[in-house]
Residue frames relative to the residue before (quaternion, step in Angstrom):
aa qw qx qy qz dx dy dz
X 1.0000 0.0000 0.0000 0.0000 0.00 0.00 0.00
X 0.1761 -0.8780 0.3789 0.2336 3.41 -0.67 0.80
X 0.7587 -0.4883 0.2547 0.3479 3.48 -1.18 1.02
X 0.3556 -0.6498 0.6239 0.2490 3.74 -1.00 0.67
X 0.6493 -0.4606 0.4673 0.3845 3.34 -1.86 0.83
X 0.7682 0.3687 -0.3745 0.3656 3.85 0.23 -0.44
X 0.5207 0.4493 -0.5164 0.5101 3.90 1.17 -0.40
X 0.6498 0.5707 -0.4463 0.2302 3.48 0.50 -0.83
X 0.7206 0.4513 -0.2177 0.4793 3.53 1.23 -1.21
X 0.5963 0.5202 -0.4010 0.4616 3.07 1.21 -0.12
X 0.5776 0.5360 -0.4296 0.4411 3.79 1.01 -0.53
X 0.7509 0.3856 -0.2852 0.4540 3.63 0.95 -1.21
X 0.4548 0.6897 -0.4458 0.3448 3.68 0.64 0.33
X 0.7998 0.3983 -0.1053 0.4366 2.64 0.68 -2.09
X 0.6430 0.4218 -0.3254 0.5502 4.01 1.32 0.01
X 0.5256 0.3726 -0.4741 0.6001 3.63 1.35 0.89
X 0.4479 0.7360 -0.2799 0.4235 3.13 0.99 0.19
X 0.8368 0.2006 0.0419 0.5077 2.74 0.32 -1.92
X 0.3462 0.7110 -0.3283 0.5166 3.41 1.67 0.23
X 0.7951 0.2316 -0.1023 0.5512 3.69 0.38 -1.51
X 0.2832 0.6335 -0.4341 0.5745 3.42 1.54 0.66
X 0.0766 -0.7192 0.5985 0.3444 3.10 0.40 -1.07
X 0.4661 0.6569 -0.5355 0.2539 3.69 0.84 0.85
X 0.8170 0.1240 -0.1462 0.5438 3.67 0.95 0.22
X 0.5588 -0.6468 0.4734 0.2128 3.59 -1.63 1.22
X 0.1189 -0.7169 0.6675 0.1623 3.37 -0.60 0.81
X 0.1195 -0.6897 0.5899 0.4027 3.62 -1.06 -0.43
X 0.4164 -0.7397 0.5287 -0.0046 2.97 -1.19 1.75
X 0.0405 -0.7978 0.5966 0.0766 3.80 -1.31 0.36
X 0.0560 -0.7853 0.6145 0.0500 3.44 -0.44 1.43
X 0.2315 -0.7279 0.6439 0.0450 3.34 -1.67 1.60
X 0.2862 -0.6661 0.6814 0.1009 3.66 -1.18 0.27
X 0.1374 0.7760 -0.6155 0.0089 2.99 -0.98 1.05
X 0.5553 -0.6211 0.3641 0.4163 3.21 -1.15 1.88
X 0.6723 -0.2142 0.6382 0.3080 3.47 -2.16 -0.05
X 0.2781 -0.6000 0.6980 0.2747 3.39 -1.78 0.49
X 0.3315 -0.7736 0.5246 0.1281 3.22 -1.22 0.48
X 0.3920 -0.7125 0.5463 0.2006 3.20 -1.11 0.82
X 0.0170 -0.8455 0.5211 0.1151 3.48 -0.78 0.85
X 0.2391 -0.8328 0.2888 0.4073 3.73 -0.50 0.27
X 0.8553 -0.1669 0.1272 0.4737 3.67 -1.19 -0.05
X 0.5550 0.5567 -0.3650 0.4989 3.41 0.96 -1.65
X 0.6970 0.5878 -0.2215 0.3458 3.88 0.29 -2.09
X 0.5100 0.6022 -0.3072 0.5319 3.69 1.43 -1.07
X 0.7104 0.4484 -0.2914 0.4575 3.37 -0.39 -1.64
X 0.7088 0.5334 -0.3225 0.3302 3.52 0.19 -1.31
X 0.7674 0.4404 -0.2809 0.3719 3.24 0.69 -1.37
X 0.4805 0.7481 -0.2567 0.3789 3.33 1.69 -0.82
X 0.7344 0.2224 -0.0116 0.6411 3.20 1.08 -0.95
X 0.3379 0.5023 -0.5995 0.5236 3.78 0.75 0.57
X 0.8622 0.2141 -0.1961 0.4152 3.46 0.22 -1.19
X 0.6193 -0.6661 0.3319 0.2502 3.84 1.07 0.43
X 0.6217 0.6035 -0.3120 0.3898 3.27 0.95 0.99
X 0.4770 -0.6913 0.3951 0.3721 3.61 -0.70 1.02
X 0.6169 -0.1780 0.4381 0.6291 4.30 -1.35 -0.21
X 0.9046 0.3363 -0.2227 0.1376 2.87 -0.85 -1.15
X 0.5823 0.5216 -0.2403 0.5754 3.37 1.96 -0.38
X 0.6451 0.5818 -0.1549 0.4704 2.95 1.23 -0.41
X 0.4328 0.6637 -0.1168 0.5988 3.49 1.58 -1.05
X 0.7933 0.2881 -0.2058 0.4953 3.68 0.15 -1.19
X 0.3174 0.7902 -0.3944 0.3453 3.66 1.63 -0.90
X 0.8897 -0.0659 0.2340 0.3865 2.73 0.53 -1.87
X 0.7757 -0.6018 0.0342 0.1869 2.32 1.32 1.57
X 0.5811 0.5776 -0.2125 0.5325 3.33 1.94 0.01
X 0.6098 -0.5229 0.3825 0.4566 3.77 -0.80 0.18
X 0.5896 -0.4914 0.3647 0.5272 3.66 -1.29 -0.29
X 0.7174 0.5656 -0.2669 0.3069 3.22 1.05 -1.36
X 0.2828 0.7239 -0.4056 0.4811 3.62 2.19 0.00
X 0.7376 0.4673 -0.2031 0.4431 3.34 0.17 -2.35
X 0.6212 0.5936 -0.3090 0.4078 3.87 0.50 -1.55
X 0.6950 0.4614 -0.3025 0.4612 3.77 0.57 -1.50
X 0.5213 0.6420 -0.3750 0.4189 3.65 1.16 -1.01
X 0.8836 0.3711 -0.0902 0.2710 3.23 0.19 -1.26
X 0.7178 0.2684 -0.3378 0.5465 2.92 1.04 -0.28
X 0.6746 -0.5768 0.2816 0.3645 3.84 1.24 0.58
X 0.0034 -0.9173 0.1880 -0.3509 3.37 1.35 0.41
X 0.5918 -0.0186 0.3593 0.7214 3.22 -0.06 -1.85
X 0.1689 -0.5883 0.7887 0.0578 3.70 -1.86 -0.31
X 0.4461 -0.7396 0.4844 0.1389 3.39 -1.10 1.64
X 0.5601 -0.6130 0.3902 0.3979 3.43 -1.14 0.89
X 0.6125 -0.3910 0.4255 0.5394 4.04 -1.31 -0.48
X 0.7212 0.3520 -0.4584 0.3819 3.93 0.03 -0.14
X 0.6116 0.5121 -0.4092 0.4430 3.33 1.59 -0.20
X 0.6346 0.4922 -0.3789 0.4599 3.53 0.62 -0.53
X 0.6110 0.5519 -0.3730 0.4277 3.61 0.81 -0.84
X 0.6895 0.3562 -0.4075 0.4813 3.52 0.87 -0.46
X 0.4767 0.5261 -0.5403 0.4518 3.72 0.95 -0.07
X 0.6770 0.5474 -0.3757 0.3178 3.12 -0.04 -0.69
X 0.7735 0.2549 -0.2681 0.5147 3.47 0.73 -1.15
X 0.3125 0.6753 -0.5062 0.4360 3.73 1.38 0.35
X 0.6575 0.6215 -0.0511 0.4228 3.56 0.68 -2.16
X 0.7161 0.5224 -0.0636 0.4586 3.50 1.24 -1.09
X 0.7767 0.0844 0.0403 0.6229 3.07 0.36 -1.82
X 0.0984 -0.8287 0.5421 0.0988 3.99 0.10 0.37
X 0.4667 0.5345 -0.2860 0.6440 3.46 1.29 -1.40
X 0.7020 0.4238 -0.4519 0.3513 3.83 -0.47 -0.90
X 0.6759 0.5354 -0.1931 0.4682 3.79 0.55 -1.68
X 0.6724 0.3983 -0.3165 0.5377 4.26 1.16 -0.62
X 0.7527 0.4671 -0.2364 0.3993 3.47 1.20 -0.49
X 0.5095 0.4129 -0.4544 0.6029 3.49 1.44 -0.19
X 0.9051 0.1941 -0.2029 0.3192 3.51 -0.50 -1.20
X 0.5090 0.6711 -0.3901 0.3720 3.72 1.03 -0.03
């Protein structure tokens, strides 16, 4: 017979329990996740054209207006943290960013 959503949470409780008990090994998995980074205007432009795209191709990238991308670059305004995160993996993976949307 299979287990109900509450025996279930109740099984995984009581072995976080008995875990911080210190009466049983769990096996545990620590991740790290980088900081976002702040890049400046110059770092924008760059990445913009690392991966080969005009404002305005660029803009839709990511979803913002031109006058978004434009304020970026010339230092203006400053992108939020989901916007930098995608710099980053822009900055990073370039080949990825020509192969999805290219």
């Amino acid at each position: 017979m299979e287990k109900s959503l509450f025996e279930l949470l109740q099984e995984g409780l009581n072995e976080a329990i008995e875990h911080a008990e210190g009466k049983k090994e769990v096996r545990t998995r620590k991740i790290t996740i980088k900081p976002v980074p702040v890049f400046s205007a110059q770092e924008i432009k760059a990445i913009r054209k690392k991966i080969g795209m005009t404002q305005v191709m660029f803009a839709q990238l990511l979803g913002v207006s031109k006058k978004t991308t434009e304020a970026w670059e010339t230092g203006t305004n400053v992108p939020n943290g989901s916007a930098m995160r995608l710099l980053q993996l822009f900055d990073e993976n370039p080949a990825l960013v020509k192969e999805e949307v290219f």
